[in-house]
C-alpha positions as CSV (number, residue, x, y, z in Angstrom):
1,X,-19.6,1.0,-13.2
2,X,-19.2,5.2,-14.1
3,X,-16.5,6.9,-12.3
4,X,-17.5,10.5,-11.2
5,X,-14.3,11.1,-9.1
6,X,-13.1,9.9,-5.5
7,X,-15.3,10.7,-3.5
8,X,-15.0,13.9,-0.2
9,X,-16.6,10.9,2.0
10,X,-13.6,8.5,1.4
11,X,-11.1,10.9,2.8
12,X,-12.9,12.0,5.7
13,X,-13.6,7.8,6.5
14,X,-9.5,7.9,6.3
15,X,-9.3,10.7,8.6
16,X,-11.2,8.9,11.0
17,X,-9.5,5.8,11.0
18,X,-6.7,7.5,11.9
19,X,-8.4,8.8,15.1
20,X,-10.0,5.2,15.2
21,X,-7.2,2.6,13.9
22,X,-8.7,-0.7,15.8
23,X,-10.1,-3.7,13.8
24,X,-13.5,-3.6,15.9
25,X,-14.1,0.2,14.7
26,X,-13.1,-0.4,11.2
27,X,-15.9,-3.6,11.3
28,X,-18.3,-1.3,12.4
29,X,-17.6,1.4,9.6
30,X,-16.7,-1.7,6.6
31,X,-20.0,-0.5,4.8
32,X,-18.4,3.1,4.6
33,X,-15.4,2.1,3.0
34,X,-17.1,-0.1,0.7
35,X,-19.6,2.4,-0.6
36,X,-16.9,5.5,0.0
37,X,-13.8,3.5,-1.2
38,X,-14.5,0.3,-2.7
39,X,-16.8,1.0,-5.3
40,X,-15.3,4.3,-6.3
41,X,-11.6,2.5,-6.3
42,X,-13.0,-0.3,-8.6
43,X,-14.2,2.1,-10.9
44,X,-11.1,4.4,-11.7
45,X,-9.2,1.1,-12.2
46,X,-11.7,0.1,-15.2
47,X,-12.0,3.5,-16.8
48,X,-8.2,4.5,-15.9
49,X,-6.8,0.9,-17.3
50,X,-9.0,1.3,-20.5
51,X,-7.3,4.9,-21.3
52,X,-3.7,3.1,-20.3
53,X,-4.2,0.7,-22.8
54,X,-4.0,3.5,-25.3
55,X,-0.2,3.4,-23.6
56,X,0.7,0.0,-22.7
57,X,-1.8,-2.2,-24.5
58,X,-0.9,-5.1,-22.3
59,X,-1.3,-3.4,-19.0
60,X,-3.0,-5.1,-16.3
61,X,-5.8,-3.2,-14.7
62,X,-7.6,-6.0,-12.5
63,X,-9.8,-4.3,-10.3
64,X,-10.1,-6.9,-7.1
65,X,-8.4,-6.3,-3.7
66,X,-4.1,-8.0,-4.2
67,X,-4.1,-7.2,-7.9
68,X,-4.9,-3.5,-8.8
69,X,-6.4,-2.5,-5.0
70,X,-4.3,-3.4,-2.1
71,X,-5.8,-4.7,1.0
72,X,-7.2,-2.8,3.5
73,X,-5.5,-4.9,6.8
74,X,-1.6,-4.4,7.5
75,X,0.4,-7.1,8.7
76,X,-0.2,-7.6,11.8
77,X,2.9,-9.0,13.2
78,X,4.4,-5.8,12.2
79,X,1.1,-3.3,12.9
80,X,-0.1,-4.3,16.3
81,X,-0.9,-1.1,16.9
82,X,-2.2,0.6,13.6
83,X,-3.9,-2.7,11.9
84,X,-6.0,-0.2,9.4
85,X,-4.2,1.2,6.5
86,X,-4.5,4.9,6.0
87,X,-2.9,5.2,2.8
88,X,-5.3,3.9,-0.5
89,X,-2.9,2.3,-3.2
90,X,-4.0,1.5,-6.6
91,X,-1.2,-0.1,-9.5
92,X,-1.7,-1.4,-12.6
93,X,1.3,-3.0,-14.1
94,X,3.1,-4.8,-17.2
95,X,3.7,-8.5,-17.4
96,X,3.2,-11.6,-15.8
97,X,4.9,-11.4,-12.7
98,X,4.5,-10.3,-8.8
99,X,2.6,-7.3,-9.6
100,X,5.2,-5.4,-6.9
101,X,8.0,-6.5,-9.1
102,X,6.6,-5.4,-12.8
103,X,6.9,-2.0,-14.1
104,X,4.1,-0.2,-12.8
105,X,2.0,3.3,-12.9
106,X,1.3,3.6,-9.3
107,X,-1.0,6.1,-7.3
108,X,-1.9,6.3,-3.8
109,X,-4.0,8.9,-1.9
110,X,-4.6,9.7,1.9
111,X,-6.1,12.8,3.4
112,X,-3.0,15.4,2.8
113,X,-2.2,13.7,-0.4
114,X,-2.6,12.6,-4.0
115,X,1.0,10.6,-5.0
116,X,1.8,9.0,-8.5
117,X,4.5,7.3,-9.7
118,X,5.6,5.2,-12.5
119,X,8.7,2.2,-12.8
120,X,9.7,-0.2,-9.5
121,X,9.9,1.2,-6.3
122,X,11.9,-1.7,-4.5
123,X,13.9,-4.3,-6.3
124,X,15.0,-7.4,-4.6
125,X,17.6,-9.1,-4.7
126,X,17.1,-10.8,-8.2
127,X,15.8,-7.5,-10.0
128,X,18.9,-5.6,-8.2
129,X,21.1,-8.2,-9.8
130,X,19.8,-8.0,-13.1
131,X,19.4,-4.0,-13.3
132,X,23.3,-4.0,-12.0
133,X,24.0,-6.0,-15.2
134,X,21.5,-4.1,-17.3
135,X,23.0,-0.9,-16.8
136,X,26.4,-2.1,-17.6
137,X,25.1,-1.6,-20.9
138,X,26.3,1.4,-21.8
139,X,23.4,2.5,-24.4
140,X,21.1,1.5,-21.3
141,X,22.8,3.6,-18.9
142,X,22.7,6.4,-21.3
143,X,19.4,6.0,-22.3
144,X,17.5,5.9,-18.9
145,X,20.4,9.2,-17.4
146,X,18.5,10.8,-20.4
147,X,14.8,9.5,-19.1
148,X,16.2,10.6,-15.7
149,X,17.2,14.4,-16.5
150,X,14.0,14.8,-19.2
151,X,11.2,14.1,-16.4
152,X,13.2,16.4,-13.2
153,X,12.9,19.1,-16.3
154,X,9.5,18.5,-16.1
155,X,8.8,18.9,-12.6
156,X,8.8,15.3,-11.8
157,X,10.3,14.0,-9.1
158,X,13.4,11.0,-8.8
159,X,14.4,9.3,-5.6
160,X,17.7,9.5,-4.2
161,X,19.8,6.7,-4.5
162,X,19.9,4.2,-1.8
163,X,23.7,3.5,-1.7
164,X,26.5,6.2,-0.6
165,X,29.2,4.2,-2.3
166,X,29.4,2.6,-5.8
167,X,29.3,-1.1,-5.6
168,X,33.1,-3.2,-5.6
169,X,31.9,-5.0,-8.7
170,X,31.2,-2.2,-10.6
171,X,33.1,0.0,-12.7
172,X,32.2,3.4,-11.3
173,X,34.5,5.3,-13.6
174,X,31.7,4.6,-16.5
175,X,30.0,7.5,-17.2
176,X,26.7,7.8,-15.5
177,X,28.1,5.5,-13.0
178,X,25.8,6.7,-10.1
179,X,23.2,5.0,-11.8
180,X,24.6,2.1,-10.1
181,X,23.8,3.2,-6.6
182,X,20.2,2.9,-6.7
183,X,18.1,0.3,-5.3
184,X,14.2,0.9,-6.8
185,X,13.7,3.2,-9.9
186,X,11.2,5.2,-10.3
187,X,9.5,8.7,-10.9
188,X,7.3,10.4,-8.7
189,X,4.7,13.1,-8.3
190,X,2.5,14.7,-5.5
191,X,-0.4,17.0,-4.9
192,X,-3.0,17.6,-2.1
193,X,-6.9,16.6,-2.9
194,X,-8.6,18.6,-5.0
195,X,-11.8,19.5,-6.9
196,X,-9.8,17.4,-9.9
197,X,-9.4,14.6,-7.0
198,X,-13.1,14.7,-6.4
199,X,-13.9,14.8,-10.2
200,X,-13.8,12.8,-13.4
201,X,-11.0,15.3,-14.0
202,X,-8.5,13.1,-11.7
203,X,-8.8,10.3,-15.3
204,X,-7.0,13.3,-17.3
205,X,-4.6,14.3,-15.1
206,X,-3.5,11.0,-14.1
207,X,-3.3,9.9,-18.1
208,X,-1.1,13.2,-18.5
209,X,1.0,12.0,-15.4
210,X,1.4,8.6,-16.4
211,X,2.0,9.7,-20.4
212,X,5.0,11.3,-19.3
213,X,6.3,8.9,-17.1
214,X,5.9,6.4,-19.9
215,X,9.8,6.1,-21.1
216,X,11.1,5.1,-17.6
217,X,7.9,3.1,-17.0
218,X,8.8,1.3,-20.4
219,X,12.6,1.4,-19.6
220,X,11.7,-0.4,-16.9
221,X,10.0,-3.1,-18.2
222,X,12.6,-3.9,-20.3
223,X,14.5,-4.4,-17.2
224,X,12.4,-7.1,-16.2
225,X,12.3,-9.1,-19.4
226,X,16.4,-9.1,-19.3
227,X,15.8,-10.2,-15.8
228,X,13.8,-13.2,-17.3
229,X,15.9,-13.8,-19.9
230,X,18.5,-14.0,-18.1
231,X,16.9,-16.7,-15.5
232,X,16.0,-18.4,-18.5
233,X,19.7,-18.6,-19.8
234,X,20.6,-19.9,-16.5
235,X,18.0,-22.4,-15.7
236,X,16.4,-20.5,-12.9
């Protein structure tokens, strides 16, 4: 299956699902957003995982709806009202566990917007646990401040961290110690659509993104195998 770029027709069907965000209108348009997002979707996760690999050799790029393509339907318990998501997620990520919870390249569009990131972008409890003893490392802590500083001086962009305050258990007169206050980690990027969007382009630019991005996406990932190793050590 070629990839030729996301198609103009996708972003207009997302526009109009935001005029139209109702189950019985989406079923009545599911063959647009088969042909206009589907099928295009499924083929930048082939052609984009095969240049990843050239990255992260184990990388998964699966390209069926709750592994690299996120389902269409919110949860309705908490989206009575706007059942039909807007937003068009793609991930491909590294090891064997919850796909959310693996160090991931990331990229979402919607009609204003073209978004990439790269790392975790919400740790739960267990990952929080383990990157609060990770980091106590100082050689870790140093080495992902450096990651940090390198991709702001290149444009990219680093959430703030979640926490005001340091936490009790930690000892926040390390160096680096804000580190410490952050609940996800990750790098980000945005843009508006463009003819790159709409092209074959959009495979080099997200490659050049994601290339970059690749010592905290990798940092990361480490992260996650202490994590295991960790549960391992203690039977979990």
């Amino acid at each position: 299956m070629a990839f030729h770029g996301f198609p103009k027709a996708g972003l207009t069907l997302l526009s109009d699902i935001i005029q139209n965000n109702t189950k019985e209108w989406f079923e009545h348009n599911r063959e647009r957003h088969e042909r206009d997002i589907v099928v295009p979707n499924k083929a930048f996760v082939e052609e984009m995982g095969e240049h990843l690999q050239l990255l992260v050799p184990t990388i998964n790029a699966i390209p069926k709806t709750n592994k690299s393509l996120f389902k269409i339907y919110r949860d309705s318990r908490f989206h009575p009202t706007d059942p039909i998501k807007t937003k068009i997620g793609i991930i491909f990520w590294q090891g064997g566990g919850h796909r959310m919870q693996s160090s991931s390249f990331y990229m979402h569009y919607e009609p204003h917007e073209v978004f990439w990131a790269a790392g975790i972008r919400n740790f739960k409890p267990p990952l929080l646990s383990a990157y609060r003893d990770y980091i106590q490392h100082t050689t870790h802590r140093e080495e992902l401040h450096h990651i940090l500083e390198t991709l702001k001086a290149q444009g990219y962009q680093i959430p703030d961290p979640h926490y005001q305050r340091c936490p009790r258990e930690m000892d926040c007169e390390e160096s680096h110690s804000y580190l410490y206050r952050y609940r996800a980690m990750f790098a980000y990027t945005h843009t508006k659509p463009n003819r790159t969007f709409h092209s074959r382009k959009i495979i080099d630019k997200s490659f050049e993104t994601y290339e970059d991005m690749l010592p905290l996406q990798q940092w990361v990932y480490r992260l996650t195998l202490h994590q295991k190793e960790s549960e391992m050590q203690h039977g979990l």
